[in-house]
C-alpha positions in Angstrom: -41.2 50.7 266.1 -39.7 52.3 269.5 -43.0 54.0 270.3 -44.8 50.6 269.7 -42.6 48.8 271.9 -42.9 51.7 274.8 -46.7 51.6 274.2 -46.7 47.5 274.9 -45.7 48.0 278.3 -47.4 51.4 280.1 -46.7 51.3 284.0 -48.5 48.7 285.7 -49.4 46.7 283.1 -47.7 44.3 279.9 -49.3 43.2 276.4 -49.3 39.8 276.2 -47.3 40.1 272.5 -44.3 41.0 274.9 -44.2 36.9 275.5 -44.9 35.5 272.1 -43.8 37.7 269.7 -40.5 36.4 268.2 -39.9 39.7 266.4 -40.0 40.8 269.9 -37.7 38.9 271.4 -35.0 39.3 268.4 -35.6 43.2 269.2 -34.8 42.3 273.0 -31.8 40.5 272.3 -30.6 43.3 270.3 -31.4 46.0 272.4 -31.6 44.4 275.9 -29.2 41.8 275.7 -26.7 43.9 273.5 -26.4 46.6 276.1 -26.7 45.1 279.1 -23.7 43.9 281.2 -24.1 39.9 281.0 -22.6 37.6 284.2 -20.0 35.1 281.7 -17.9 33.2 284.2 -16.5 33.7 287.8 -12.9 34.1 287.9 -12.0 31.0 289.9 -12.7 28.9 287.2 -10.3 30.7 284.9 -7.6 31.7 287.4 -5.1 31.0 284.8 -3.7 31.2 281.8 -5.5 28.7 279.1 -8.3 28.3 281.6 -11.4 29.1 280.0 -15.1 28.7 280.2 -18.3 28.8 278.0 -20.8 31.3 277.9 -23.6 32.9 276.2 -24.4 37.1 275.8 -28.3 36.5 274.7 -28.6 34.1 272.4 -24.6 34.2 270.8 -22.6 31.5 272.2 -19.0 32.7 273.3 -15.5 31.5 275.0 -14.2 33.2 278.0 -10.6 32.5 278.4 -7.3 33.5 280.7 -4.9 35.0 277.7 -0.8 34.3 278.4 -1.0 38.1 279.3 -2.9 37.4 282.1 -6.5 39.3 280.8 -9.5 37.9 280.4 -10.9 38.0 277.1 -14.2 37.6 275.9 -14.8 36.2 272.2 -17.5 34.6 269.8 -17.7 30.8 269.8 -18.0 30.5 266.2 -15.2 29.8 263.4 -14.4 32.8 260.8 -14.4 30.4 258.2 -17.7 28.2 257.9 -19.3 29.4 261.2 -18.4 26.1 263.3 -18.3 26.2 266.6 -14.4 26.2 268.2 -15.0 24.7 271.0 -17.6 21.8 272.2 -17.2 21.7 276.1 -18.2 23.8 278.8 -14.9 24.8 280.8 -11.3 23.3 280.5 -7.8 24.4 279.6 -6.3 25.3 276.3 -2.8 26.7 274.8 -5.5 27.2 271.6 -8.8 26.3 270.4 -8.8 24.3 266.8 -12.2 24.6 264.8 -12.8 20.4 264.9 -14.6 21.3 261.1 -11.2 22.4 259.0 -8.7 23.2 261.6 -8.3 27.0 261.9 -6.8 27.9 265.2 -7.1 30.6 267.5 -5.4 32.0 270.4 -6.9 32.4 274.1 -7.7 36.1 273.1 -9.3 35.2 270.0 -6.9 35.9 267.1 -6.2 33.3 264.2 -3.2 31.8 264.4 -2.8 29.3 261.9 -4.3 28.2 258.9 -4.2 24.3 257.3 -2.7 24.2 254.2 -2.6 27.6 253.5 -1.5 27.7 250.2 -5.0 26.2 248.9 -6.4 29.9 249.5 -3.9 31.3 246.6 -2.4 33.9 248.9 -5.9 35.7 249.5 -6.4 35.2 253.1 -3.9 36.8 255.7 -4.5 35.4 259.1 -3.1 38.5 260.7 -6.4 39.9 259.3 -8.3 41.4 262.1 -11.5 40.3 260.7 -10.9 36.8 260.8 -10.4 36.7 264.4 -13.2 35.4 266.6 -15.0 38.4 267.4 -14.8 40.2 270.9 -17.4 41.7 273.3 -16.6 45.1 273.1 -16.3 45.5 277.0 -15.0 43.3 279.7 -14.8 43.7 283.4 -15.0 42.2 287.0 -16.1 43.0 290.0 -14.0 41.0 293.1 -14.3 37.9 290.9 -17.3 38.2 289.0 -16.8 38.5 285.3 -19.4 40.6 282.7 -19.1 41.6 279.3 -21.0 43.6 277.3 -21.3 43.8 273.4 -21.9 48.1 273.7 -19.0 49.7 273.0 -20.4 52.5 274.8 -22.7 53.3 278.6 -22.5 52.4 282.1 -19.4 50.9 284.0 -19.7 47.8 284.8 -20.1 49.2 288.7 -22.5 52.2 287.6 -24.9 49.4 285.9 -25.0 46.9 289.2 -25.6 49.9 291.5 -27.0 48.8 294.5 -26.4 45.4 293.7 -23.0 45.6 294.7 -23.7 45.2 297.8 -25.2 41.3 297.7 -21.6 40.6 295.4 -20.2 42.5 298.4 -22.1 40.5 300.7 -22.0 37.0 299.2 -18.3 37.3 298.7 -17.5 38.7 302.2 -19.2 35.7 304.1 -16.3 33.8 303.5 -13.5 34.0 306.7 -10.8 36.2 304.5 -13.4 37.3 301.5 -12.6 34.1 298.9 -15.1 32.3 297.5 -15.2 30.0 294.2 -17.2 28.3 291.8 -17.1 24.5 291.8 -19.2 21.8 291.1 -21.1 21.1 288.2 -24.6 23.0 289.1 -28.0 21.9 287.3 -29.4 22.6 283.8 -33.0 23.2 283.2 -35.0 24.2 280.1 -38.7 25.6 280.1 -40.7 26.1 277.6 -41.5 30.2 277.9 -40.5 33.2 278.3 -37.0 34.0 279.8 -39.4 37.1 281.2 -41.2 34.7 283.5 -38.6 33.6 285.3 -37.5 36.9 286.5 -40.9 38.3 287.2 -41.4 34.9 289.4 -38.2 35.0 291.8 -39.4 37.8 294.0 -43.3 37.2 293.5 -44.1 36.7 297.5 -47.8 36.3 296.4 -47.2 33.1 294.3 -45.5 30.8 297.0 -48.2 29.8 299.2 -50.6 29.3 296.4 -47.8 28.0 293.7 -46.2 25.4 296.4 -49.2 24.0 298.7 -48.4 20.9 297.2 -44.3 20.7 299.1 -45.3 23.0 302.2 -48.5 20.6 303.0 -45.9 17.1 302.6 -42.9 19.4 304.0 -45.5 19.9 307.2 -47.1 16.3 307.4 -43.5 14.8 307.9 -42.0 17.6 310.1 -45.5 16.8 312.3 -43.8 13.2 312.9 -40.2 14.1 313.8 -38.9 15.0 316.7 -38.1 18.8 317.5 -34.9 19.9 316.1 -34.1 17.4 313.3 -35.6 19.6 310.7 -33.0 20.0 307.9 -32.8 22.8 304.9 -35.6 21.2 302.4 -38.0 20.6 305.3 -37.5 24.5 306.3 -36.7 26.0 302.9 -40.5 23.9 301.8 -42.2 25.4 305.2 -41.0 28.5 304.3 -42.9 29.1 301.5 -46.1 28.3 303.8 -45.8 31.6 305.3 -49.4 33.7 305.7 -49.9 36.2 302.9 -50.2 38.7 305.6 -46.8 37.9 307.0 -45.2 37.9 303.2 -46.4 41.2 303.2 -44.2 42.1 307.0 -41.1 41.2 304.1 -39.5 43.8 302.5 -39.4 43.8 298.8 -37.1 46.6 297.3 -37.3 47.6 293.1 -33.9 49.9 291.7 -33.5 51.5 288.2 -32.1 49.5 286.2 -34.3 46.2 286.8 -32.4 45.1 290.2 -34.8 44.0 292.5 -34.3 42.0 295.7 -36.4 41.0 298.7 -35.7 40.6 302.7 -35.2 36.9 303.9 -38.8 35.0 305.1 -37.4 31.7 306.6 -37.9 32.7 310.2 -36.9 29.2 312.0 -34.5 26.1 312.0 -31.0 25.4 310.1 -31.6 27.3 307.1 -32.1 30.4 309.1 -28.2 30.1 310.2 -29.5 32.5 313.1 -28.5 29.9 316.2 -25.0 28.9 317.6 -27.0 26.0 319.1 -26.2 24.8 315.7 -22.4 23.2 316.0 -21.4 24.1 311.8 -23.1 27.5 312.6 -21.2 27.9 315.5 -18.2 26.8 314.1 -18.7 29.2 310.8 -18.9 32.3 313.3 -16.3 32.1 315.0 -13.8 31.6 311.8 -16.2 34.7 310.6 -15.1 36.9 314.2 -11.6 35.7 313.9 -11.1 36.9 310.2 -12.8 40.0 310.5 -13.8 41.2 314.0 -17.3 40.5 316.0 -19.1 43.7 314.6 -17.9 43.5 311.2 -18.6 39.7 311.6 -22.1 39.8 312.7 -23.1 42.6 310.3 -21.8 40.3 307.5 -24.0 37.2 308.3 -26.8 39.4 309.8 -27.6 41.0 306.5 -31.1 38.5 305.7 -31.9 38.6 302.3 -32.9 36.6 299.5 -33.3 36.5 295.3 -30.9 39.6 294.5 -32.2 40.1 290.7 -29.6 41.3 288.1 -31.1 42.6 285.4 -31.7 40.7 283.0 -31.0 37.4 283.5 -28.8 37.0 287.1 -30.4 35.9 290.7 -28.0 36.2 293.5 -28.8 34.3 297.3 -25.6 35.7 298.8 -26.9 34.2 302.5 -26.8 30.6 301.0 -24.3 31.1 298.1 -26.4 30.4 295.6 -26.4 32.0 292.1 -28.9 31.1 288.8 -28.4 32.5 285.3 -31.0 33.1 282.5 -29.8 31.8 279.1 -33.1 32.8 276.4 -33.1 30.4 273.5 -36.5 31.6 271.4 -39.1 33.4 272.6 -40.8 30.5 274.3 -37.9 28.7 275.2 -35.6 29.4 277.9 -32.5 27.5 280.1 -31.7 28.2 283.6 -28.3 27.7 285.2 -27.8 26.9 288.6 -25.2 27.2 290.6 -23.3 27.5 294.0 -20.1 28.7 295.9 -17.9 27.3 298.2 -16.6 29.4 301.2 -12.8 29.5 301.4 -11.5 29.6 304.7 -15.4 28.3 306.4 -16.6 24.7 307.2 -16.5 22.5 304.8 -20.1 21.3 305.8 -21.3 25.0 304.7 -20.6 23.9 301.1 -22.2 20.7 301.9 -25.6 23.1 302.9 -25.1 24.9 299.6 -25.2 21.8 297.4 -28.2 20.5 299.7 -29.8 24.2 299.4 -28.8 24.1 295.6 -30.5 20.0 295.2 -33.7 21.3 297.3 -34.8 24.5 295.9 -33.1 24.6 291.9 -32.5 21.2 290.8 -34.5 18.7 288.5 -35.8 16.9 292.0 -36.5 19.8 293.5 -40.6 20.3 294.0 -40.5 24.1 294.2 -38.8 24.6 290.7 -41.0 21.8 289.5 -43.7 24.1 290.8 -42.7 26.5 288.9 -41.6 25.6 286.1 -44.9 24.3 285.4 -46.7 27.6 285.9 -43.9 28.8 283.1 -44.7 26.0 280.8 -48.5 26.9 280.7 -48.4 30.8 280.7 -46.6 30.2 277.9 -49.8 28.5 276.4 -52.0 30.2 277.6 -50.8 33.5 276.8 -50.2 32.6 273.0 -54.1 31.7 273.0 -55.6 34.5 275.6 -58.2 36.3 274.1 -57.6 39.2 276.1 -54.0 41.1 275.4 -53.3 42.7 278.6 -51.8 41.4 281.6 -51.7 43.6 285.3 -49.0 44.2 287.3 -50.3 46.7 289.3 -50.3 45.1 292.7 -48.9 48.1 295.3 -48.5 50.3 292.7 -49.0 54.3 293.9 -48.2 53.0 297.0 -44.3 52.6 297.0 -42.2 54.1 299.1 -38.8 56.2 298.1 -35.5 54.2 299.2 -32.5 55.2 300.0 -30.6 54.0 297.2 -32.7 55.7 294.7 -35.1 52.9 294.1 -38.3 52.3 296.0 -39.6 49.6 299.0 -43.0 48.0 298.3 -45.9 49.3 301.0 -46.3 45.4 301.5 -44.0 42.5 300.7 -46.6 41.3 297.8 -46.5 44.4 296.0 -45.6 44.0 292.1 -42.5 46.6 292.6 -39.8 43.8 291.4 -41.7 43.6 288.1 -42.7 47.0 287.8 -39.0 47.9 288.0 -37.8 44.9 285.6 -40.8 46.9 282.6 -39.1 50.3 283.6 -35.7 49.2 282.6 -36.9 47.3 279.6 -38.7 50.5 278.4 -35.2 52.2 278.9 -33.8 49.6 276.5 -36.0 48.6 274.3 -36.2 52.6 273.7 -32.4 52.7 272.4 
């Protein structure tokens, strides 16, 4: 089955069966999803002890909670005795969780702590049984805030598998005045009806926006055409941005890591959104917290870092310059929720968390045209790949033409190339082999 897998997606190129097979996706979710270090929770939002959150490792719903010995633990949200799930919301604070079905109760790390009316199981159940605790992830770690697990008892560290993606963590965490950010607000929930593949391969696909998005850029344009210069704000920029020329998409750099990582240089080139003026007040304002925390060099190399759609592998996009994050949660082969997110800067503005919600509302909520955009194109590769006729689908675009980086991974000849997705297949080979 390995070598039929391996043959399904040969370098520059994908079988459609990849997207619609279910026995597929149960194979990725074992193999991919069981391996792979999985984002679960940031740690402001379970700073302490009680505080937990909700999360999912593939498919397998789980509860990420601050223990009374200060860890983090990482455990199944399902009930050891008829498979209920413990606990209903989505974040919150607990001295225990209770199964709502027949009251079993579990500590913040997991273990079973009591039993109702014990006696009824005739002295065959001992609830300092091991196996009747809510099972853990086998590994759990952080990195400055950011909390993974991983079902693998064995591979990578945590750092080792994010590589060169430390650096946008770095980065997104380090444009806050003092290096503190946190989690807050609710974010948006969105469910598509493909592939949790086809999000991935879209987010740093700089040959889809112009064509994808005409409908926004040509409204976003038509309105900026009547107002007068300088009252642009983020949607207006962030919708014009994805206007650019093909041939100046391919000026952007697009950079492809082992592993699946993938990230591309930043295209908005003008207004607000670029945070490149202090004619700007909030901008001006934000810099000069950023000099006084850190220094003007180490200031400006902070903010001057322009980039955009840092892609975790598998299911993870970072936008470290706008604190924006979106997570990947696969429900069936053809089904799939996205997560989004954003951060608030400790110690900056307040009105650049205000941008972040209106960056967050213009480019990933249910409003927002561009992830209408493409959520449609999802939505009906989907359909058209579980009819196609032919089997294959190319992703050879820049491929034989991509040049060595220095982090081990390689920089597309032109921003358009296919690299990103090209690099997502390699590591998905890699674990789809194991």
């Amino acid at each position: 089955m390995t070598d039929t897998f391996l043959d399904l997606a040969p370098e520059g190129r994908v079988h459609r069966r990849v997207y619609t097979d279910p026995a597929i996706f149960d194979a990725e979710m074992d193999r991919i999803y069981g391996n792979a270090w999985l984002f679960v929770a940031h740690e402001s939002h379970i700073a302490e002890p009680g505080q937990y959150v909700t999360a999912h490792l593939g498919e397998r719903p789980m509860i990420v909670a601050r223990h009374t010995d200060g860890e983090i633990y990482v455990f199944a949200n399902r009930c050891t005795h008829r498979g209920m799930k413990v606990c209903g919301a989505r974040r919150g604070s607990k001295k225990r969780f209770v199964c709502p079905y027949h009251g079993w109760a579990f500590a913040t790390d997991g273990s079973l702590i009591g039993i109702p009316h014990g006696k009824g199981y005739n002295g065959k159940i001992d609830q300092k049984d091991p196996d009747l605790a809510l099972d853990r992830a086998a590994r759990v770690d952080s990195y400055r805030g950011f909390v993974f697990a991983c079902k693998a008892e064995d591979g990578p560290s945590l750092t080792d598998y994010l590589g060169p993606m430390t650096r946008a963590l770095d980065n997104m965490i380090d444009r806050a005045p003092g290096g503190e950010i946190e989690m807050t607000g609710g974010g948006f929930r969105q469910r598509y009806k493909g592939n949790w593949k086809l999000h991935m391969e879209n987010a740093n696909d700089l040959m889809h926006a112009s064509i994808v998005h005409a409908s926004s850029v040509d409204a976003a344009q038509a309105v900026a055409d009547d107002m007068e210069d300088g009252e642009e704000d983020h949607a207006l920029q962030m919708f014009k941005g994805n206007g650019l020329p093909l041939a100046m998409m391919d000026e952007v750099e697009i950079h492809g890591f082992p592993g699946g990582h993938s990230y591309m240089g930043g295209f908005y080139k003008e207004g607000p959104i670029t945070q490149a003026t202090d004619e700007d007040p909030v901008v001006a304002q934000y810099r000069k917290s950023m000099i006084d925390a850190y220094g003007e060099n180490r200031a400006e190399d902070i903010m001057g870092w322009d980039t955009f759609n840092h892609l975790i592998y598998p299911n993870l996009i970072l936008n470290p310059k706008h604190q924006q994050m979106r997570l990947l949660q696969p429900v069936s082969v053809d089904c799939t929720i996205v997560h989004s997110m954003c951060f608030r800067l400790k110690n900056a503005p307040e009105e650049m968390y205000r941008r972040s919600v209106r960056f967050l509302s213009a480019l990933n909520s249910p409003a927002s045209q561009i992830t209408t955009d493409d959520i449609a194109m999802f939505n009906n590769i989907q359909i058209a790949l579980d009819e196609a006729d032919s089997d294959w689908i190319d992703l050879s675009r820049g491929l034989g033409h991509d040049r060595p980086h220095d982090n081990g991974g390689e920089i597309g000849a032109v921003g358009t190339s296919e690299l990103p997705l090209r690099a997502q297949y390699a590591a998905w080979r890699d674990l789809m082999s194991q």
